[in-house]
SEFIZA-3560 file (N, C-alpha, C; in Angstrom, 3 decimals):
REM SEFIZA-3560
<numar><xx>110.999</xx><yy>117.474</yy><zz>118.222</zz><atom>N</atom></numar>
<numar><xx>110.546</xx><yy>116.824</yy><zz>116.990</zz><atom>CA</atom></numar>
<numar><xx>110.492</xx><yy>115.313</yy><zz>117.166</zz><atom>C</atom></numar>
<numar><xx>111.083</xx><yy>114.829</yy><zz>118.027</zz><atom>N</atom></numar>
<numar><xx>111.452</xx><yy>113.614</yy><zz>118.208</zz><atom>CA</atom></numar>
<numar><xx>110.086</xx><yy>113.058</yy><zz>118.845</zz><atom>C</atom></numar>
<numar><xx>109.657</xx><yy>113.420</yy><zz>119.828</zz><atom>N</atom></numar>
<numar><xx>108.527</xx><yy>113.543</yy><zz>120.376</zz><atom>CA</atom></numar>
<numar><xx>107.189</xx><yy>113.213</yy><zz>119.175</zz><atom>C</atom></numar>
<numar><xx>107.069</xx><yy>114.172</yy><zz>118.354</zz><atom>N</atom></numar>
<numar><xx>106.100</xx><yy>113.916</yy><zz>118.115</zz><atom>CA</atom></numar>
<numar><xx>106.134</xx><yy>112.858</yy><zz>116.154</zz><atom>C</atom></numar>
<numar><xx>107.751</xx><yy>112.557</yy><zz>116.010</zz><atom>N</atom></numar>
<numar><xx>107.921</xx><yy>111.346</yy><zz>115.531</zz><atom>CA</atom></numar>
<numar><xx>106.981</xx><yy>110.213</yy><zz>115.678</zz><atom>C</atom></numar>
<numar><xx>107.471</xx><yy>110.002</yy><zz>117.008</zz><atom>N</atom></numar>
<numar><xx>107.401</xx><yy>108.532</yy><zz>117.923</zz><atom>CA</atom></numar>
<numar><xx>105.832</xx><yy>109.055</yy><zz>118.185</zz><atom>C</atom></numar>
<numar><xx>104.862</xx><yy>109.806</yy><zz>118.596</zz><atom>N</atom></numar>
<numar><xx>103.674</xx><yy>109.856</yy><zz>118.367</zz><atom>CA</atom></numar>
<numar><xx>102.510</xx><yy>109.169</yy><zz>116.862</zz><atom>C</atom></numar>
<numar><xx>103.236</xx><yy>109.610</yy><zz>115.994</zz><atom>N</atom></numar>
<numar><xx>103.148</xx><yy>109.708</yy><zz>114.562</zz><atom>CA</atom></numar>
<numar><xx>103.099</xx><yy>108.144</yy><zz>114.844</zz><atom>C</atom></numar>
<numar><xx>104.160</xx><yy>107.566</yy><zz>114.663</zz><atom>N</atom></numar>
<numar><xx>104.387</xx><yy>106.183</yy><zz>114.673</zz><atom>CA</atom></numar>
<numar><xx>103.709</xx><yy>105.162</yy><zz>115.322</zz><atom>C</atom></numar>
<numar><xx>103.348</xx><yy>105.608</yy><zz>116.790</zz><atom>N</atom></numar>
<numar><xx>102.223</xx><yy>105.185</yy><zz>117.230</zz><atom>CA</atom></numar>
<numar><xx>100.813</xx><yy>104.977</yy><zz>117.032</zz><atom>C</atom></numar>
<numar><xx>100.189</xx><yy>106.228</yy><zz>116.309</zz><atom>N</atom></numar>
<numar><xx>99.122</xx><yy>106.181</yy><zz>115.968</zz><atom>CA</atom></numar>
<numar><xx>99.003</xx><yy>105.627</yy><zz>114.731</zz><atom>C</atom></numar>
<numar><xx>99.977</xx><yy>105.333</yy><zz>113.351</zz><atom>N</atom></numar>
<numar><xx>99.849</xx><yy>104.694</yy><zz>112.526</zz><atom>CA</atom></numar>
<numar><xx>99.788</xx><yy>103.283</yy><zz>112.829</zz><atom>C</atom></numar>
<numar><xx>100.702</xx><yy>102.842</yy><zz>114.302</zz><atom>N</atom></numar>
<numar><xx>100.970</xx><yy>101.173</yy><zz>114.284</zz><atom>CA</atom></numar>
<numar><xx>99.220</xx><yy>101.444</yy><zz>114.814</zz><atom>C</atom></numar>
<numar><xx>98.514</xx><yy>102.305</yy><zz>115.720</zz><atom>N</atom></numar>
<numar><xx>97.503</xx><yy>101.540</yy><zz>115.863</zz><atom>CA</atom></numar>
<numar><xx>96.418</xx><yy>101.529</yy><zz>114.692</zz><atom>C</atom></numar>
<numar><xx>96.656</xx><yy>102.356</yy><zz>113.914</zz><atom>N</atom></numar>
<numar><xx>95.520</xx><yy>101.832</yy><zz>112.746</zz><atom>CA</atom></numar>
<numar><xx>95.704</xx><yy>100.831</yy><zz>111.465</zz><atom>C</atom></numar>
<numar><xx>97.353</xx><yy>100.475</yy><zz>111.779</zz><atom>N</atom></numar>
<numar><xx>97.582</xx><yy>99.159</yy><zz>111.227</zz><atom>CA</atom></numar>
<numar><xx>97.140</xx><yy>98.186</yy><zz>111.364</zz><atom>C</atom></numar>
<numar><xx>96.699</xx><yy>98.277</yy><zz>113.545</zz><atom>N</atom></numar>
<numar><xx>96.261</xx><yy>96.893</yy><zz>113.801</zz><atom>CA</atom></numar>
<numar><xx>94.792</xx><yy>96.938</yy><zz>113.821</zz><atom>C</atom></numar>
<numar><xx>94.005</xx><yy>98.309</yy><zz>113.735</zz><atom>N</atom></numar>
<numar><xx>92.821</xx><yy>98.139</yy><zz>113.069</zz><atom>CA</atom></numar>
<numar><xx>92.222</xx><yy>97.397</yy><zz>112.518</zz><atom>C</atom></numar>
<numar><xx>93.320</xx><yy>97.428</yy><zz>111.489</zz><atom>N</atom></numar>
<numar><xx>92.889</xx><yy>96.708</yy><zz>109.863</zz><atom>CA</atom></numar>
<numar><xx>93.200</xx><yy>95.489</yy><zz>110.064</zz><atom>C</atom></numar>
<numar><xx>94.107</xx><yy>95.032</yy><zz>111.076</zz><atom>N</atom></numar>
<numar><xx>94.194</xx><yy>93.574</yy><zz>111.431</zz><atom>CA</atom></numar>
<numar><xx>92.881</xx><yy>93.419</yy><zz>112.537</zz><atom>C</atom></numar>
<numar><xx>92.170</xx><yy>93.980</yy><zz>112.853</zz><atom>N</atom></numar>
<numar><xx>90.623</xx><yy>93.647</yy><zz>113.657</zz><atom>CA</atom></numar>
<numar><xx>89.852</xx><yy>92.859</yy><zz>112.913</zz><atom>C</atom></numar>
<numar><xx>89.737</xx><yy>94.120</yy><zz>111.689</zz><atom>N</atom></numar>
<numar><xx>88.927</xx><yy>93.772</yy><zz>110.347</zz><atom>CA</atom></numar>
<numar><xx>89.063</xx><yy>92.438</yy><zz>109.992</zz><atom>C</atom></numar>
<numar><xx>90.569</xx><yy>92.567</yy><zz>109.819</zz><atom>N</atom></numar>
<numar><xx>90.457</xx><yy>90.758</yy><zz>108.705</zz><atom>CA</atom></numar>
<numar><xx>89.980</xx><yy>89.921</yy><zz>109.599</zz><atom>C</atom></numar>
<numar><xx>90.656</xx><yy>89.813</yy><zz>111.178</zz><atom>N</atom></numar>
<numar><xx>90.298</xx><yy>89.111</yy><zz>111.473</zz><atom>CA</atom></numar>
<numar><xx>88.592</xx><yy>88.496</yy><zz>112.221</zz><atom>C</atom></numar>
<numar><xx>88.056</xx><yy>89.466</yy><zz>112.341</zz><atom>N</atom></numar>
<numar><xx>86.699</xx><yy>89.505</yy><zz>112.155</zz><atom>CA</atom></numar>
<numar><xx>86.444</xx><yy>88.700</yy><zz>110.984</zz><atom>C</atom></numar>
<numar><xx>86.599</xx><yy>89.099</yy><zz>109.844</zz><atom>N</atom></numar>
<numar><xx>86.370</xx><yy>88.867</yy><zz>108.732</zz><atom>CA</atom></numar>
<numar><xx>86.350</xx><yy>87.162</yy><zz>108.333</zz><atom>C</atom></numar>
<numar><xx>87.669</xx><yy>86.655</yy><zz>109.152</zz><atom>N</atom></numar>
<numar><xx>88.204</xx><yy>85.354</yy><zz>109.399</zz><atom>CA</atom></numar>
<numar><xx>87.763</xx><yy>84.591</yy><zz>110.477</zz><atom>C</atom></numar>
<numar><xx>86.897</xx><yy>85.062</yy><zz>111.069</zz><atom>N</atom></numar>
<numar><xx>86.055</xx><yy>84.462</yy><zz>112.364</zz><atom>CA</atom></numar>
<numar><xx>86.716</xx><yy>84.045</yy><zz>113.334</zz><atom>C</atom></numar>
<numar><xx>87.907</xx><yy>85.377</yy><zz>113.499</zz><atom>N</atom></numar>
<numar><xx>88.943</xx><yy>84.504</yy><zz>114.698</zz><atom>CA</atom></numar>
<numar><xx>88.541</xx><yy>85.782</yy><zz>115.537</zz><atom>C</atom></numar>
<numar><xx>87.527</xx><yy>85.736</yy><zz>116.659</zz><atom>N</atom></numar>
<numar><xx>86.862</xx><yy>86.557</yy><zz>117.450</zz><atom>CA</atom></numar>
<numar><xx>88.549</xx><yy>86.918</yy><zz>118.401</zz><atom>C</atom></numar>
<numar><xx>88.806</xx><yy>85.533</yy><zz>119.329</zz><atom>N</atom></numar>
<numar><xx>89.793</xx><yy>86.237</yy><zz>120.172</zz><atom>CA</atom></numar>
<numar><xx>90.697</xx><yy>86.423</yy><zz>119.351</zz><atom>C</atom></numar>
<numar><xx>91.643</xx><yy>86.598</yy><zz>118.618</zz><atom>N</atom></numar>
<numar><xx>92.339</xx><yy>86.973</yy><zz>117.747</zz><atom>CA</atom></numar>
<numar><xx>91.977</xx><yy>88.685</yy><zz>117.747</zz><atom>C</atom></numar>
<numar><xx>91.052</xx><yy>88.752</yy><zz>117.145</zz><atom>N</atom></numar>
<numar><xx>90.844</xx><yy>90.035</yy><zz>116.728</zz><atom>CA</atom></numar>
<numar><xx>90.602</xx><yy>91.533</yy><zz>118.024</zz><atom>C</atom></numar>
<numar><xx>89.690</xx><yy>90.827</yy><zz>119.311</zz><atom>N</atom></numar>
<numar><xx>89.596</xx><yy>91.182</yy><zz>120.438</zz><atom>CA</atom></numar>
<numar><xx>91.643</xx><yy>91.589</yy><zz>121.050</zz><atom>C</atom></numar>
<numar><xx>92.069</xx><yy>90.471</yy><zz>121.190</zz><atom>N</atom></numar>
<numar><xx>93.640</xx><yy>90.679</yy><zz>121.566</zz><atom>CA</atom></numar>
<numar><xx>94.210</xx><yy>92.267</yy><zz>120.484</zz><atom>C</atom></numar>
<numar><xx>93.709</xx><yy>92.138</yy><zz>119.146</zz><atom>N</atom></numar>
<numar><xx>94.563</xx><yy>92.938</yy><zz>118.156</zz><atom>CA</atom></numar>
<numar><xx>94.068</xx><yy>94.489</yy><zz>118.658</zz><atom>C</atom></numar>
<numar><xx>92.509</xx><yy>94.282</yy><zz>118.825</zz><atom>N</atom></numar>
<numar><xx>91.879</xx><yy>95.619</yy><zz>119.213</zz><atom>CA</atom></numar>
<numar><xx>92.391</xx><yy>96.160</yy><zz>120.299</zz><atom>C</atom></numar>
<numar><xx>93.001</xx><yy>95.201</yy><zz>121.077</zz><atom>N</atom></numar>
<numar><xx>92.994</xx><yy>96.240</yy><zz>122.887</zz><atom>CA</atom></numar>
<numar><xx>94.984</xx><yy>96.177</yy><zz>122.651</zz><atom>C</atom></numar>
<numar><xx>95.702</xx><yy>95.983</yy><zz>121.665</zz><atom>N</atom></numar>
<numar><xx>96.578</xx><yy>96.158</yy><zz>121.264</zz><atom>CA</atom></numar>
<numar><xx>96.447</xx><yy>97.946</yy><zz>120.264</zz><atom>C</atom></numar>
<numar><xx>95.326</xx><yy>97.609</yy><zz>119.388</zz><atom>N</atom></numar>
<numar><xx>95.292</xx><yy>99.281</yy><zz>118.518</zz><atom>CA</atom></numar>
<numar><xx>95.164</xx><yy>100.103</yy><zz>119.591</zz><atom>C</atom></numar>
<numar><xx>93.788</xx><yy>99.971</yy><zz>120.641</zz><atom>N</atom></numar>
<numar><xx>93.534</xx><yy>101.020</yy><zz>121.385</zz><atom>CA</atom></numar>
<numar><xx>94.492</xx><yy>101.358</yy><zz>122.163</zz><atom>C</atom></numar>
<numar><xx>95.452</xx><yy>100.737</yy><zz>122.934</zz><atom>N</atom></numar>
<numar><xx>96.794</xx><yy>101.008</yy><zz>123.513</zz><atom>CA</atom></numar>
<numar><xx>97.802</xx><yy>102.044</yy><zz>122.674</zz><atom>C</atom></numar>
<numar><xx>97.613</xx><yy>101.552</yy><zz>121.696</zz><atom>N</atom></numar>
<numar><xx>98.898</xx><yy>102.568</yy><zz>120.709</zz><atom>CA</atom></numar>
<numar><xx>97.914</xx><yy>103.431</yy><zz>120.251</zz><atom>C</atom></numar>
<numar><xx>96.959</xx><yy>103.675</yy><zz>119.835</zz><atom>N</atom></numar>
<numar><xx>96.294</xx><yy>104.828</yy><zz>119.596</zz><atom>CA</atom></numar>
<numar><xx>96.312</xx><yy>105.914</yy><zz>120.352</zz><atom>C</atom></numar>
<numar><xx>95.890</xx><yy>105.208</yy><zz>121.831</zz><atom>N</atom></numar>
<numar><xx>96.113</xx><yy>106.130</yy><zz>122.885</zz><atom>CA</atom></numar>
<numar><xx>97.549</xx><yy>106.322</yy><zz>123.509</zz><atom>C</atom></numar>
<numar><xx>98.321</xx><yy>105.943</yy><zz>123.453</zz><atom>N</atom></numar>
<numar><xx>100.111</xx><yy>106.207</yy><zz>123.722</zz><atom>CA</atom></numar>
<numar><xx>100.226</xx><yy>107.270</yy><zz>122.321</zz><atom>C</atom></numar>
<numar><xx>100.197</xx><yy>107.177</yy><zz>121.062</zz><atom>N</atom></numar>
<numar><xx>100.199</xx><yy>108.398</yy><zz>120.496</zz><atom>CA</atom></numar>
<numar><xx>99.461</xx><yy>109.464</yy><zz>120.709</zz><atom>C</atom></numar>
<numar><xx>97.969</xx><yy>109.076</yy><zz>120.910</zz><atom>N</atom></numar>
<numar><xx>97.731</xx><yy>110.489</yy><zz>121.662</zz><atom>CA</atom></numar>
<numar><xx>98.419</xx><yy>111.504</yy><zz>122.924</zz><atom>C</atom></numar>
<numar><xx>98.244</xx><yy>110.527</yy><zz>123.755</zz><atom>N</atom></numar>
<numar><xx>98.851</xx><yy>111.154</yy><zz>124.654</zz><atom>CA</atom></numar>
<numar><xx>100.039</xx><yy>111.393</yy><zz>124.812</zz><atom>C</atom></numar>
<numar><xx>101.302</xx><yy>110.967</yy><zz>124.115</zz><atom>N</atom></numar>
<numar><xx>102.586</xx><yy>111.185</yy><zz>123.551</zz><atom>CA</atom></numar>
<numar><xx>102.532</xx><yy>112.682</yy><zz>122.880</zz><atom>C</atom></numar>
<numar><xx>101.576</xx><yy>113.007</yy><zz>122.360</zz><atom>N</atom></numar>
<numar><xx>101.739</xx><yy>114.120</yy><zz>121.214</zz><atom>CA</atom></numar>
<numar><xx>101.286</xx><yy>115.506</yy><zz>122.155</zz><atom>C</atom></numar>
//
């Protein structure tokens, strides 16, 4: 169970930082937002493949 906790958790932090892409797009801070994205896709994919 623990396992797929820490999955769970992962894939939420990465669609947290999603939404930090967005704003910052939004805010015209290109590298900002580039750094946040290859931060989501990392934890998106560590929960996937965690689970």
């Amino acid at each position: 169970m623990t396992e797929n906790a820490i999955a769970v958790i992962m894939v939420f932090l990465g669609l947290f930082l999603i939404g930090g892409v967005v704003s910052l797009i939004k805010q015209g801070m290109k590298v900002g937002a580039a750094v946040c994205g290859l931060g989501a896709a990392m934890a998106l994919f560590a929960g996937v493949m965690w689970w």
